[in-house]
C-alpha positions in Angstrom: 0.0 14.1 9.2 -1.2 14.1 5.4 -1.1 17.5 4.0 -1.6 17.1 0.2 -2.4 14.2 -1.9 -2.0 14.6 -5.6 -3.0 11.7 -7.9 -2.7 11.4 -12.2 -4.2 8.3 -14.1 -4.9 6.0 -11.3 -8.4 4.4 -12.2 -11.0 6.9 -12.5 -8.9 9.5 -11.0 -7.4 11.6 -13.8 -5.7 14.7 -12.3 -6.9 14.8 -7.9 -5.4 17.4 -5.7 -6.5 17.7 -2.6 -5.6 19.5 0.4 -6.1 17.5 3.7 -6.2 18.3 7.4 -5.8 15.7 10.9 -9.2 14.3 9.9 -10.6 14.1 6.6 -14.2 12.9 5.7 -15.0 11.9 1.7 -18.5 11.9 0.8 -19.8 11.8 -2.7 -22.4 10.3 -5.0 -21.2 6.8 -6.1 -19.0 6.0 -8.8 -17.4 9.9 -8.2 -14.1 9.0 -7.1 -14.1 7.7 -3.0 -12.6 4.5 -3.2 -10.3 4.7 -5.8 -9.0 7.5 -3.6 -9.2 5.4 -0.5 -7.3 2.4 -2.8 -5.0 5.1 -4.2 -3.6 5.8 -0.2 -3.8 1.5 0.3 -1.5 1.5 -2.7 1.2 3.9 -1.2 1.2 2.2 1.6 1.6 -1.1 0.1 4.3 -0.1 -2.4 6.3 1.0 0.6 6.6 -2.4 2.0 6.9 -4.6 -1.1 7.3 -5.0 -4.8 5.0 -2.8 -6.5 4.0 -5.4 -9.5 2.8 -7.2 -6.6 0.3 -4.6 -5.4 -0.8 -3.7 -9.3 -1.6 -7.6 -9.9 -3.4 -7.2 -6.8 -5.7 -4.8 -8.7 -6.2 -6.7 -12.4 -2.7 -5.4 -13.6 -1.2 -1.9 -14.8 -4.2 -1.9 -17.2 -6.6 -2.1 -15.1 -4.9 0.7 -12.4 -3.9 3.5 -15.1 -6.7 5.8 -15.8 -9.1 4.1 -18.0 -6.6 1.6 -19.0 -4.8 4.6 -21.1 -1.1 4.0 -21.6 -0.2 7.6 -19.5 1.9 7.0 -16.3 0.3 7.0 -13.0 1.9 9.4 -11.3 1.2 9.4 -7.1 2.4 12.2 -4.8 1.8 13.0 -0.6 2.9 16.2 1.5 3.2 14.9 5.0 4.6 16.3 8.5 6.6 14.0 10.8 6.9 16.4 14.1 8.1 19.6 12.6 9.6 18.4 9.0 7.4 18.9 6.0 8.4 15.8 3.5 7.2 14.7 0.6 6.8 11.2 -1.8 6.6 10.8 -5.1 6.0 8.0 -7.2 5.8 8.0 -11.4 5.4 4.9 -12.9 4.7 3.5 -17.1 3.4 0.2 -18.0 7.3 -0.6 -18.0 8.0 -0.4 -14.3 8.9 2.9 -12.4 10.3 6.5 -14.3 10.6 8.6 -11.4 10.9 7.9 -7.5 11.7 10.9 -4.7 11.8 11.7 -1.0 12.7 14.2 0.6 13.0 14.7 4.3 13.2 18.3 5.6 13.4 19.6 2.5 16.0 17.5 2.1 16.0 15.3 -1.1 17.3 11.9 0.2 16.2 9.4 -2.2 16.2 10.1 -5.8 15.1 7.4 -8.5 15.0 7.8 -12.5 15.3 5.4 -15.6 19.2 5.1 -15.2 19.8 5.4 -11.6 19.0 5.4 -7.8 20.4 7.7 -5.7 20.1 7.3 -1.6 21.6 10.3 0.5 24.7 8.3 2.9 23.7 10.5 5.8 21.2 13.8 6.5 24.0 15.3 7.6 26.2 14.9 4.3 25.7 15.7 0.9 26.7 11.6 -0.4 24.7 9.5 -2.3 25.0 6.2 -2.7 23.9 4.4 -5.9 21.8 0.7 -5.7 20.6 -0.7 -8.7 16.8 -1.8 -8.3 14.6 -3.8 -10.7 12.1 -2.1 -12.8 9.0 -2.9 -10.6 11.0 -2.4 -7.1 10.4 0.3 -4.8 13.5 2.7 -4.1 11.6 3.2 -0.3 10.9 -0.2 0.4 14.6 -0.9 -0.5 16.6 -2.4 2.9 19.4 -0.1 2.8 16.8 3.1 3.1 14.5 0.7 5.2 17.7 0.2 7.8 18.3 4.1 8.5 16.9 5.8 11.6 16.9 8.9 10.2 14.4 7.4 7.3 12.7 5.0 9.4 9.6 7.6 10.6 8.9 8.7 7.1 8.8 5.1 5.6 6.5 4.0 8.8 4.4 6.9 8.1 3.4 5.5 4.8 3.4 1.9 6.0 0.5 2.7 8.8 -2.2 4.8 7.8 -5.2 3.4 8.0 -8.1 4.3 5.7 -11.8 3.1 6.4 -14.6 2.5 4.4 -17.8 2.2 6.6 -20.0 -0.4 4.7 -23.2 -0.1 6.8 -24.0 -3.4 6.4 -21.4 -4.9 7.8 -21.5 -2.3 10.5 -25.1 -3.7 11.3 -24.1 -7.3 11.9 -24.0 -8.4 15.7 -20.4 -8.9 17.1 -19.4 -11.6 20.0 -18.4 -9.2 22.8 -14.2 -10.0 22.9 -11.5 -7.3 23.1 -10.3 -6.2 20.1 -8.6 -3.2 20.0 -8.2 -2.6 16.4 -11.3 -1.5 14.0 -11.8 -3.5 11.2 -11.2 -1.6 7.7 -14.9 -2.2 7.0 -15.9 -0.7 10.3 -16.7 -4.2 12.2 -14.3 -5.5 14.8 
């Protein structure tokens, strides 16, 4: 479960935090804020599966992403709960690539990313690192060797399958063939 989302420079979002529960409803007048928020999550998710240059060229660039095209990083942080551990994931990025990348597990910090190095806890149950050397625009949690531990798997698939939807009432209007389809469609059609 999502517990805190806090979001800097990422489109129209200058400086978010909110505080969010099992179930979480955004309404709004337009153009406050809803889908960039809603993108903001996508984002997360995306970057924890893949290149993040990938999911920024997916959205015009770094220009276009960063608040108001303004050269500030984005910076992109969740509080979760995976059964009784509170965790947390952190994300800091310039127009350059990635400045800052954390998670910590438990309390635990078990991943820890800056300009001149990545460091990945060995084990929960030591205090080793080991050191990988990523490119600029790589993730440090989409990165195999984190990707291969147990003990990391349920935080990494906790970011991988959110699912965030954005009723478009339209679409939601349309007939649909009866077939079974067990899975909603992100604009709320099956």
């Amino acid at each position: 479960m999502m517990t805190k989302l806090k979001v800097q420079n990422y489109k129209s979002l200058k400086n978010v935090e909110l505080e969010l529960d099992k179930f979480n409803v955004l309404i709004g007048p337009n153009a406050s804020g809803k889908s960039n928020l809603l993108d903001c999550l996508a984002f997360l998710s995306e970057i924890a599966q893949k290149r993040i240059d990938e999911s920024l060229n997916k959205r015009g660039g770094y220009e276009h992403v960063a608040f108001w095209g303004e050269k500030g990083n984005i910076e992109l942080s969740i509080n979760f709960i995976l059964g009784t551990k509170a965790s947390n994931y952190l994300i800091s990025m310039s127009d350059k690539g990635v400045v800052k990348e954390e998670l910590s597990i438990g309390g635990k910090q078990v991943m820890e990313r800056n300009l001149k190095e990545t460091k990945i806890l060995v084990s929960p149950d030591t205090e080793g690192y080991s050191s990988v050397g990523l490119t600029p625009w790589s993730s440090a949690i989409a990165y195999s060797e984190i990707m291969a531990r147990d003990e990391y798997k349920k935080a990494i698939e906790f970011l991988i399958n959110w699912k965030a939807y954005n009723f478009i009432t339209s679409e939601m209007r349309r007939t649909y063939s009866a077939k079974r389809n067990l899975i909603l469609d992100k604009n709320g059609g099956i």
